[in-house]
C-alpha positions, 0 to 999 in steps of 0.5 A, a space after each residue: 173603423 178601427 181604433 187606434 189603440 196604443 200599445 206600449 211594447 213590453 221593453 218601453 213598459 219595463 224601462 218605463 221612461 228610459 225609452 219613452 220616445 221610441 214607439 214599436 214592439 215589433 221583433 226588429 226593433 226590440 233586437 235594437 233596444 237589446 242591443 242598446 241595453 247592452 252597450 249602454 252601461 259601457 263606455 264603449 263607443 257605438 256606431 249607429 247605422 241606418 237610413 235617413 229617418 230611422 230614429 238614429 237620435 232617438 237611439 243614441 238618446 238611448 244608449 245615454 239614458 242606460 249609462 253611468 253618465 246619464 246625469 251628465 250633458 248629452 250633446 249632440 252634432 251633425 256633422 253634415 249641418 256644419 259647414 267644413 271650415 267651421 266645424 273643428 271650431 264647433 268640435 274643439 272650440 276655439 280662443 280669440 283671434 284664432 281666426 277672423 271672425 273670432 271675436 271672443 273664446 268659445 268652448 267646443 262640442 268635446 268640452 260641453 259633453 265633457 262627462 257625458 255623451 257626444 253624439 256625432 251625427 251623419 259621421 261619414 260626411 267629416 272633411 278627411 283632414 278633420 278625422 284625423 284629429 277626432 281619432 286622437 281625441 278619441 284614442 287619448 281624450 285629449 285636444 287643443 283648441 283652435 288658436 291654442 297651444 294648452 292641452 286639454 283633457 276631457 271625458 267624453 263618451 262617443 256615440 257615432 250615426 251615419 246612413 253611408 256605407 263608411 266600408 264604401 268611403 274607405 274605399 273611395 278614399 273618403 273615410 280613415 280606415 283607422 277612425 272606422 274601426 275606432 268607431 265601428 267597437 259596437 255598431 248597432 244597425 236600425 231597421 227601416 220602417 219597411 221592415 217595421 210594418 206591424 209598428 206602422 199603427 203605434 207611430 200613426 198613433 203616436 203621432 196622431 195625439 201628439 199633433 191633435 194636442 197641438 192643434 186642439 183636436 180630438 181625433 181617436 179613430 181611422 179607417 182599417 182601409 187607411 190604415 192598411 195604405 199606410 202599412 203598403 206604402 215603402 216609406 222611403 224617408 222612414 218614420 220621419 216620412 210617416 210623421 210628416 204625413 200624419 202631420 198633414 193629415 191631421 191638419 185636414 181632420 176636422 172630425 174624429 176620424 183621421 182624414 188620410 191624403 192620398 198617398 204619392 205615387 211613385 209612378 209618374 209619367 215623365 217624357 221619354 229621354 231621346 239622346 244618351 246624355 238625357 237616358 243618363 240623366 232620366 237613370 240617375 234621377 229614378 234612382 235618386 228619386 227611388 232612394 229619397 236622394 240618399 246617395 251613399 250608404 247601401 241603400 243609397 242611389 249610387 249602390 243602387 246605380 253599382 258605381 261609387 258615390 264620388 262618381 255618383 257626385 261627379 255625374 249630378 254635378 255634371 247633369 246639373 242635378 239637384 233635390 232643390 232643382 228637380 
């Protein structure tokens, strides 16, 4: 058996709780937390990159712990959580009777952070039209709110995320080259968890007490076999992947020893297609099974396929398919 013993890397031990959430030491995450204590203490804005799941949060929380303007608001916004039509309200706010359903004034995203931090997460699924107007609030530090013509100024600090490849959006016509380059000052790429294997046993760890203390058990070892799965297995989904898991096999423990579920396979039987409409459709659901139904960026399923995603889209939408329905 052996211990799960947690070892707090020497970058969280000399920034003592600047970092507290972030767990690892291995060589690919300490380039990232060097890279953070770079840019922090600018004003710079920072374009963080990687897959679903990476912690892209957690290192924006970051960049706004080492600045100036820790002491002030960080806010927080995904784009892609915001339906199109409501999130220039949600960015910029809005005055009564700007449109229906405005029943009283509401302050924007830009006005809450105002001193602080504005982290604006999976950046690359902005409606076109709206990104135009986030490049001037970005270039002047100015913007009106919805239904008003009063200019308002503000001091606001962007943090930007994204698991797309925005150089794959300019070209589709999805992404302002413009907004790209105002962003892309300091791009700050996150390893996948792959690629982070020897962190596997600090996160297991980690979050071995975090759900124990919540569900009121003592667990304090694993099996080395278990262990050993865990650090072969892809984790596509990333540490949010391996959380959930552990979560779940906490929930089986009933003794000190982490009881650990059996790990999916990613080989399954599946009835072989006999038509082409049907070879397509099979071809497009292992990639997008393959790239836990990410489909831009470039480990999404359309680099994958070698078509764009726009035509990635258009070919689910015409085969019907899903994540919700598959």
């Amino acid at each position: 058996m052996a211990a799960l013993a947690m070892v707090h890397c020497a970058q969280r031990a000399a920034e003592s709780t600047r970092f507290q959430q972030i767990v690892g030491n291995s060589p690919a995450l300490k380039s990232v937390l060097q890279q953070v204590q770079l840019v922090g203490p600018t004003d710079s804005t920072a374009l963080i990159l990687g897959e679903t799941g990476t912690g892209k949060e957690l290192i924006a929380g970051a960049i706004h712990s080492v600045s100036h303007r820790c002491g002030h608001p960080f806010v927080k916004l995904n784009c892609a959580a915001i339906p199109a039509e409501l999130l220039e309200s949600e960015l910029f706010g809005h005055e009564r009777g700007a449109f229906t359903g405005a029943v009283a004034q509401r302050l924007g995203r830009f006005e809450a952070a105002n001193g602080g931090t504005l982290f604006l997460d999976e950046i690359g699924d902005m409606p076109l039209a709206l990104q135009a107007k986030l490049l001037r609030v970005l270039q002047e530090q100015e913007f009106e709110r919805l239904g008003s013509t009063v200019t308002r100024r503000v001091d606001v600090r962007i943090v930007a995320a994204t698991n797309q490849d925005l150089v794959a959006l300019i070209a589709d016509k999805q992404f302002r080259t413009d907004l790209y380059y105002r962003l892309n000052v300091f791009p700050i790429a996150l390893p996948p968890l792959r690629e982070r294997v020897s962190d596997i046993p600090l996160l297991v760890r980690h979050f071995v007490e975090e759900y124990g203390a919540r569900m009121s058990k003592r667990i304090s070892r694993i099996s080395n076999d278990s262990m050993e799965a865990l650090q072969r297995y892809p984790w596509a989904g990333n540490i949010r992947e391996l959380q959930n898991f552990i979560e779940r096999a906490v929930i089986l423990t009933t003794g000190d020893v982490l009881e650990v579920p059996t790990l999916p396979s990613h080989i399954l039987t599946k009835k072989q297609p006999v038509t082409l409409r049907e070879m397509e459709r099979h071809h497009l659901l292992e990639a997008l099974e393959a790239t836990n139904w990410v489909v831009g960026g470039p480990c999404g399923a359309a680099a994958h396929l070698g078509m764009p995603r726009t035509t990635l889209i258009a070919k689910m939408q015409k085969h019907g398919i899903s994540r919700e329905r598959a």
